[in-house]
C-alpha positions, 0 to 999 in steps of 0.5 A, spaced: 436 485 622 430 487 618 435 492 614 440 488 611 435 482 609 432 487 605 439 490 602 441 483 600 434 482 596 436 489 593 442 484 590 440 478 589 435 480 584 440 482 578 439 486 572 432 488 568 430 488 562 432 494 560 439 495 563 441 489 558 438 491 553 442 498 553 448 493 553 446 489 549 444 495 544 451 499 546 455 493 544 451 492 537 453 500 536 460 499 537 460 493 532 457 497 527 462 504 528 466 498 527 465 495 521 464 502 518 470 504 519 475 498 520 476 497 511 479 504 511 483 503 517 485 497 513 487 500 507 490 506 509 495 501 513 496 497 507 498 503 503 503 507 508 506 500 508 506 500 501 509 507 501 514 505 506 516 500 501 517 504 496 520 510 499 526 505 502 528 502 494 527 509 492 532 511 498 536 505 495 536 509 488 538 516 491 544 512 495 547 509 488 546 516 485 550 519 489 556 514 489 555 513 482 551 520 478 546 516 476 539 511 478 541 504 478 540 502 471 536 497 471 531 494 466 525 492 470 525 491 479 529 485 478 535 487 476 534 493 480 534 489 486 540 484 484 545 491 483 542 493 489 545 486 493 551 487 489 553 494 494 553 492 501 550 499 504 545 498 500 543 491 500 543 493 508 537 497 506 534 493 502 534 488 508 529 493 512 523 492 507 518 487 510 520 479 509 513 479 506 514 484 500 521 483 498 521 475 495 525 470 490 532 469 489 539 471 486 540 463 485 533 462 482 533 469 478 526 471 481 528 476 485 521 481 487 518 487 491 511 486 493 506 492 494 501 490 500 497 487 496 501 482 493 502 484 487 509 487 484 512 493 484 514 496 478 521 500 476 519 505 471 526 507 466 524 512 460 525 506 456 519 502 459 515 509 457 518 510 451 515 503 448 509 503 452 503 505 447 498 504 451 501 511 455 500 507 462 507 510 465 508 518 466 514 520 464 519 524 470 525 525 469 529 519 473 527 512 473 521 511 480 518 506 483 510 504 480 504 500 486 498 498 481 494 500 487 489 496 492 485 494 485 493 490 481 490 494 476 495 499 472 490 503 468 493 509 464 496 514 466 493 519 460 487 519 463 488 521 470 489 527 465 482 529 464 482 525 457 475 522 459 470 524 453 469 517 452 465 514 457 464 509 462 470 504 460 474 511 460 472 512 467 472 505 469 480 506 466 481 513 470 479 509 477 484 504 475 489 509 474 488 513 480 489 508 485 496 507 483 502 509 489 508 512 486 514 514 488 514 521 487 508 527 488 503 526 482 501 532 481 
C-alpha cells in the first residue's frame, strides 16, 4: 500500500522547471529554422509556378508552330492569348494554366497572363527587340515568354553581360535584370 501511494505522488507532481523550459526552447528553435527558411521555400514556389506557366504558353506557341510552320504571330500576350483561343487544342491548353495568372476577357479585350507575382507576362517578338532602345530584351531566334521576376522590374538585359563599368545604379539595373524568368536557357 505504502508502494503505490509513493508511485502516485511520483505522478501527481508534474514537470519541472527544466523540463518546460527544454520545450519551450526546442519550440522557439523549430520556429526560427522556420522563419529563416520559409521565404525561399516561398519564392522557389512562386517561381516553379511561374516557370509552369510559361512552359505551357511556350507549349502552346510550339503546338501552332508545328500546325502552321511558325510562332504565333502576335504583337504583345493579348493577341498571343486571343489566337491561342481561336484554335480549340490549344485553347484547352490554355485552360490548364492556374485561374489565378490567366485573366481578362475576349468581350472586354483585356485578355492577360500573370506570372506569380502578379505582374504580367511578356510576348517578346523580334519587332519588340528591334524597337526597344533601352536593349531590356535579348534577342533569340523565335518569339519567348518574359516574367520581370519577384522585383516586377524589367531591368536591361545589356547588363547581365558584364557592361558593369558604371556603378551602382548599373549594379542596381544588373540585379533588376537578373531576376527576370524566360522561356529559354539564359545562358
Amino acid at each position: 500500500m505504502n508502494n503505490r501511494s509513493s508511485h502516485q505522488r511520483v505522478f501527481a507532481r508534474g514537470f519541472t522547471l527544466v523540463e518546460v523550459m527544454t520545450v519551450v526552447v526546442i519550440i522557439v528553435l523549430l520556429m526560427g529554422i522556420g522563419l529563416a527558411i520559409g521565404p525561399d521555400i516561398i519564392a522557389m514556389g512562386e517561381e516553379k509556378a511561374t516557370l509552369q506557366t510559361i512552359r505551357v504558353l511556350e507549349s502552346i506557341n510550339e503546338e501552332y508552330r508545328a500546325r502552321t510552320g511558325q510562332s504565333i504571330s502576335a504583337a504583345n500576350m493579348q493577341d498571343f492569348v486571343r489566337q491561342a483561343m481561336a484554335v480549340p487544342e490549344l485553347a484547352a491548353m490554355l485552360a490548364t494554366i492556374k485561374p489565378d495568372y490567366l485573366g481578362g476577357s475576349v468581350e472586354e479585350n483585356n485578355l492577360h497572363v500573370k506570372d506569380a507575382w502578379g505582374s504580367n507576362l511578356i510576348y517578346v517578338t523580334q519587332a519588340l527587340v528591334d524597337n526597344d532602345s533601352k536593349d531590356r530584351y535579348r534577342e533569340h531566334d523565335s518569339p519567348y515568354i518574359l516574367s520581370y521576376g519577384p522585383d516586377g522590374s524589367l531591368g536591361r538585359y545589356s547588363y547581365l553581360r558584364g557592361d558593369l563599368r558604371y556603378g551602382r545604379e548599373l549594379r542596381t539595373a544588373s540585379r533588376q535584370a537578373a531576376d527576370n524568368i524566360y522561356s529559354f536557357e539564359v545562358d
